[in-house]
C-alpha positions, 0 to 999 in steps of 0.5 A: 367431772369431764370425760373423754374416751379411753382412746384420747388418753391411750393408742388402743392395739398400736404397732410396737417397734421396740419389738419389731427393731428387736433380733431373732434370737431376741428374749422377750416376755410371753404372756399367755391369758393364764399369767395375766392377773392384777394381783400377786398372781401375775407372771412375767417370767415366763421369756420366749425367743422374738422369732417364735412369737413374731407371728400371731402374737400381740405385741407391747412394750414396758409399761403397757396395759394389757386387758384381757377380752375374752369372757370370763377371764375379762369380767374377773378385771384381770388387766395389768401393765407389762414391764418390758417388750414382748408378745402375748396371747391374741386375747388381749387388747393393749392399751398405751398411755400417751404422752402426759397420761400416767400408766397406771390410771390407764390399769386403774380404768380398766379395772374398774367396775365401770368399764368391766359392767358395760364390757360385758354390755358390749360383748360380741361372738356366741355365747362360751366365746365372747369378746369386748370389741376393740371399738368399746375399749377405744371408746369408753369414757374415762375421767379427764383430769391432770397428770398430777392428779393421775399420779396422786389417785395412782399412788393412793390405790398403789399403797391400797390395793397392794395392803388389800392384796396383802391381807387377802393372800393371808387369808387364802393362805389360812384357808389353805393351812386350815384345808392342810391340817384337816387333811393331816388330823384325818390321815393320823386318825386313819392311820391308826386302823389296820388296812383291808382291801376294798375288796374285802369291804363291799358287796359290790364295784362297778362302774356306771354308765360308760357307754355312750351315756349322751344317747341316753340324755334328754331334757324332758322332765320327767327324765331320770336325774344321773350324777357325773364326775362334776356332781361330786366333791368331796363328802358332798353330792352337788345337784348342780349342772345334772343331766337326765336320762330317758326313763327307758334308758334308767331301766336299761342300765339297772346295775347303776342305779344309785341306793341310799348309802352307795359311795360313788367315787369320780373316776375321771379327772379328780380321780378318787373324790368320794361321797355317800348317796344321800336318800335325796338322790336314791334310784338316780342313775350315774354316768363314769362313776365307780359305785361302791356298795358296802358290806352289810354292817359296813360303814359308808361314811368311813370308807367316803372318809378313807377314799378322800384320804387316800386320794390326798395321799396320792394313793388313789392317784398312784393307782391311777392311769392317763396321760391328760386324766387321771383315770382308774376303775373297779379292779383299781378301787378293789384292791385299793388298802384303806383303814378299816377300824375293827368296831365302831366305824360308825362313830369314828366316821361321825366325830371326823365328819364333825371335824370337817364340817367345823373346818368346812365353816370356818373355810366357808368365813375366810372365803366370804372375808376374801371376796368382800375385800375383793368387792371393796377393792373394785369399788376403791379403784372405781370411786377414785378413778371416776372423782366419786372419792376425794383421795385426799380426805379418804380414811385409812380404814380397810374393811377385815 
């Protein structure tokens, strides 16, 4: 099959004058990057004035595709066509389909697994800041064929992306419904203890390191694993993205240094999201987290388990403070209600754990489901657009 650049079959970044010949006080779309999706996700119903977007902005018209150029929101293929004038973020490349050129082959090429792979081969800037310059876009190679066939391949990817979207929002919204009773069977299993301060609970809160905690980093390996907010989640220690300290600056700060069975609880950001130590991170250290020591005789499980309790229940975040973060700290935690069973706390936190580990699971099978329609469907858009299939012949089969 024939290919001519992208350039030939649409003006990339043209002059709108639809807008320009359009009044001040104008409404018009306004598409910031976090609107500009493929899928359901897209919104275009965000509306602005022309006269606060006339400057700055790029511009469109109705049936335009845009496509962001920004790393990584480029690499997730998030182009879509705009369905009236308007302006939006600089970090779109705009894409115009030329007279005889069907719009959505225009989406389709950019969506492309083809497109997206060389992209990425193609960016400039430093790295975290990456762009796709205007010259690979204009320059691509895309399939050269009718506008018939254009209109014919469209229509096939029209009817089957939109049944793979279909069937991946119902599986998210499982996913979510799964998360939601979990969450619920935990809180009414909870519900039924008395409550007790914090407090009453441990022998010790306190806060790890706040203190310019970055003077204390180094990269040498012998440096002194410490967790931060982003190391815990729910339940979980994650031993990703882990700074160290310097071994002086671990004996400085002996307070926070981690035992086996603390509960540490993020209190910055996701505020209130606990797990137990494991033994695998004992005598860490840990930066901006409350630790919790238990009581001798106290269950660390249960109280993860409360902790991440309360903060569905916004009680963590009812006891929280910031404005850009919610944020609270050790005399918050102390005073902090949760259910407290008066025996067998142990068990108890054994059978939910076991809930939610079979929840987490199946969670895990829905998720995986999700992103093999999301390959299968990149690979549809690539196979038709590039003539690799004959939509004439193709079954109708949808992997579940």
């Amino acid at each position: 099959m024939t290919t001519v650049p992208l350039r030939h079959l649409a003006e990339i970044n043209p002059a709108t004058p639809e807008f320009d010949s359009l009044l001040p006080d104008a409404d018009v779309l306004f598409l910031p990057l976090e609107t500009v999706w493929s899928d359901g996700r897209a919104d275009q119903s965000r509306r602005a004035p022309k006269s606060a977007v006339a400057s700055g902005y790029s511009r469109f018209r109705g049936g335009d595709t845009v496509c962001p150029k920004v790393t990584p929101t480029f690499q997730a293929g998030r182009s879509m066509r705009a369905d009236s004038v308007g302006a939006g973020t600089t970090e779109l490349h705009v894409l115009r389909p030329r007279p005889g050129v069907d719009p959505r082959w225009i989406t389709y090429a950019v969506r492309s697994k083809h497109f997206l792979d060389e992209g990425v081969t193609a960016f400039q800037g430093v790295a975290g800041l990456q762009r796709v310059p205007h010259e690979f876009v204009a320059n691509f190679k895309v399939a050269d064929i009718r506008f018939a066939e254009q209109r014919r391949i469209a229509d096939f990817l029209d009817d089957r992306v939109a049944r793979i979207d279909q069937i991946i929002t119902a599986r998210e919204r499982q996913a979510e419904l799964l998360t939601a009773h979990l969450r619920s069977a935990i809180a009414t299993s909870l519900g039924q203890f008395p409550t007790v301060p914090m407090r009453y609970l441990a022998r010790e809160i306190l806060v790890g390191i706040v203190i310019q905690p970055s003077e204390l980093y180094t990269n040498a390996e012998d440096g002194v694993p410490a967790l931060r907010g982003l190391n815990v989640r729910e339940g979980e220690v994650v031993n990703q993205d882990l700074v160290r300290i310097t071994s002086e600056g671990h004996l400085q700060n002996p307070r926070s240094r981690l035992q086996a069975g603390d509960v540490v609880v993020v209190r910055t950001g996701d505020a209130g999201s606990a797990a137990v130590v494991p033994q695998s991170c004992h005598d860490w250290n840990c930066i901006d987290l409350v630790i919790v020591r238990p009581n001798p005789g106290a269950s660390a499980s249960f109280l993860e388990l409360a902790l991440n309790s309360a903060r569905h229940q916004a009680t963590v975040a009812a006891a929280a403070s910031g404005a850009m973060q919610q944020h609270f700290g050790v005399n918050a935690l102390a005073a902090l209600a949760v259910p407290y069973p008066s025996s067998d706390a142990d068990r108890v936190a054994s059978k939910l754990a076991g809930h939610r580990q079979e929840a987490a699971d199946r969670r895990a099978q829905l998720l995986q489901s999700i992103a093999l329609l999301a390959d299968y469907k990149q690979s549809l858009v690539t196979a038709a657009v590039t003539g690799e299939l004959d939509v004439t012949t193709a079954g109708s089969g949808i992997p579940t």
